[in-house]
C-alpha positions in Angstrom: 33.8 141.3 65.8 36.0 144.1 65.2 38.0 144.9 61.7 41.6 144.0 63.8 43.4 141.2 62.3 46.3 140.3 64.5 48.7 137.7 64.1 50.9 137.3 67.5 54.4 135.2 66.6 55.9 133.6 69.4 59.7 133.5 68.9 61.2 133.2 72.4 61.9 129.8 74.2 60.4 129.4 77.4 63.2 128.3 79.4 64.8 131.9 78.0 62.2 134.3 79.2 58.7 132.5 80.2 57.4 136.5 80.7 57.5 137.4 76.8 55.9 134.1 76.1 53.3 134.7 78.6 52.8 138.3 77.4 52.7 137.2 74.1 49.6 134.4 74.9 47.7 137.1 76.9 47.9 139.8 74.2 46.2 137.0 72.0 43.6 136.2 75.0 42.7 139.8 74.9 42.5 140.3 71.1 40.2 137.0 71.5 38.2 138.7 74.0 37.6 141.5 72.5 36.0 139.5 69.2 39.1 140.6 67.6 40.3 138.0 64.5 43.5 136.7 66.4 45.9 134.3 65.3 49.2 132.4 67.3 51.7 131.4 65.4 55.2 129.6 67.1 57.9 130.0 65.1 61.7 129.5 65.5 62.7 128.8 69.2 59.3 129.5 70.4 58.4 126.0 69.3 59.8 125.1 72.3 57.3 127.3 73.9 54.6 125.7 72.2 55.9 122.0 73.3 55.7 123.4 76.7 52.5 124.6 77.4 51.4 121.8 75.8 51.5 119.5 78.9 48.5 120.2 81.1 50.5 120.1 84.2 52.2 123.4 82.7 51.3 126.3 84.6 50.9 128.1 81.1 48.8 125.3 79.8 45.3 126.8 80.6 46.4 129.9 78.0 47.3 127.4 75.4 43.6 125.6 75.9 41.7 129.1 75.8 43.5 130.0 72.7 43.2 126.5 71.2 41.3 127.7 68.1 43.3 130.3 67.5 46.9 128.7 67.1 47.8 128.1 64.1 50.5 125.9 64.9 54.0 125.2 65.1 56.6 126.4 61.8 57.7 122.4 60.5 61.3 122.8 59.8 61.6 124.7 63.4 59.9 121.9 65.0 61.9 119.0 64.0 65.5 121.0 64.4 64.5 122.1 67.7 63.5 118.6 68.3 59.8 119.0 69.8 58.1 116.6 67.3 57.1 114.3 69.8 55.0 117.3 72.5 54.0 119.0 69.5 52.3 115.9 68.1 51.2 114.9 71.1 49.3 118.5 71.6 47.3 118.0 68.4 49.0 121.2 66.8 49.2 121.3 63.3 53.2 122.0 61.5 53.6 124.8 59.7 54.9 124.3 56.0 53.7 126.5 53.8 57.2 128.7 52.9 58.9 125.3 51.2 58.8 123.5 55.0 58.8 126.5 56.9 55.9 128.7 58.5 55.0 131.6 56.4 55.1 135.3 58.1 54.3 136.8 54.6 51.2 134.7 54.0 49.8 136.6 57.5 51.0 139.6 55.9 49.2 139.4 52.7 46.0 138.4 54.3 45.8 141.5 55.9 47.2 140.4 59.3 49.1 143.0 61.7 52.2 141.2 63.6 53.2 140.7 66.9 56.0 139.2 67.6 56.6 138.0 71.1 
């Protein structure tokens, strides 16, 4: 395992542009690979993202199961006002709270992770 610490955030809703959520999943694949400490983190409209791949009939899904330990989750405030509870819950993936309800972009920060944001 390398010294890399990479933290990819996934920010854009699939139904908007399904290539920077894909590029964003196989830049994290290929951290993984590469015994690289990689982290996925879906924040803002890219919960919706996250809700998506989610269903194993999604053509994105397989991504989602090979980076299964390493997604974080879903921020918890973006989930419920994007109204993805439900798929998110439903996908075992944990909410995001710990900026007072929010995911925390700092707390990747300070432990030493570079971002990505997708």
């Amino acid at each position: 395992m390398s010294d890399s610490k990479i933290a990819v955030v996934i920010y854009e809703p699939i139904g908007s542009d399904a290539s920077r959520v894909y590029r964003g999943l196989k830049t994290a694949l290929e951290f993984k690979q590469a015994g690289d400490n990689v982290v996925v983190v879906f924040d803002g409209s890219g919960v919706e993202s996250l809700a998506a791949i989610s269903d194993p009939s999604h053509k994105m899904n397989p991504l989602a199961v090979a980076l299964q330990d390493n997604i974080l989750g879903a921020c918890g405030f973006c989930v419920t006002s994007h109204q993805v509870s439900d798929p998110i819950a439903t996908g075992g993936w944990p909410l995001l709270t710990d900026n007072k309800g929010e995911a925390s972009i700092r707390n990747l920060v300070v432990d030493g992770y570079q971002i990505l944001n997708f």
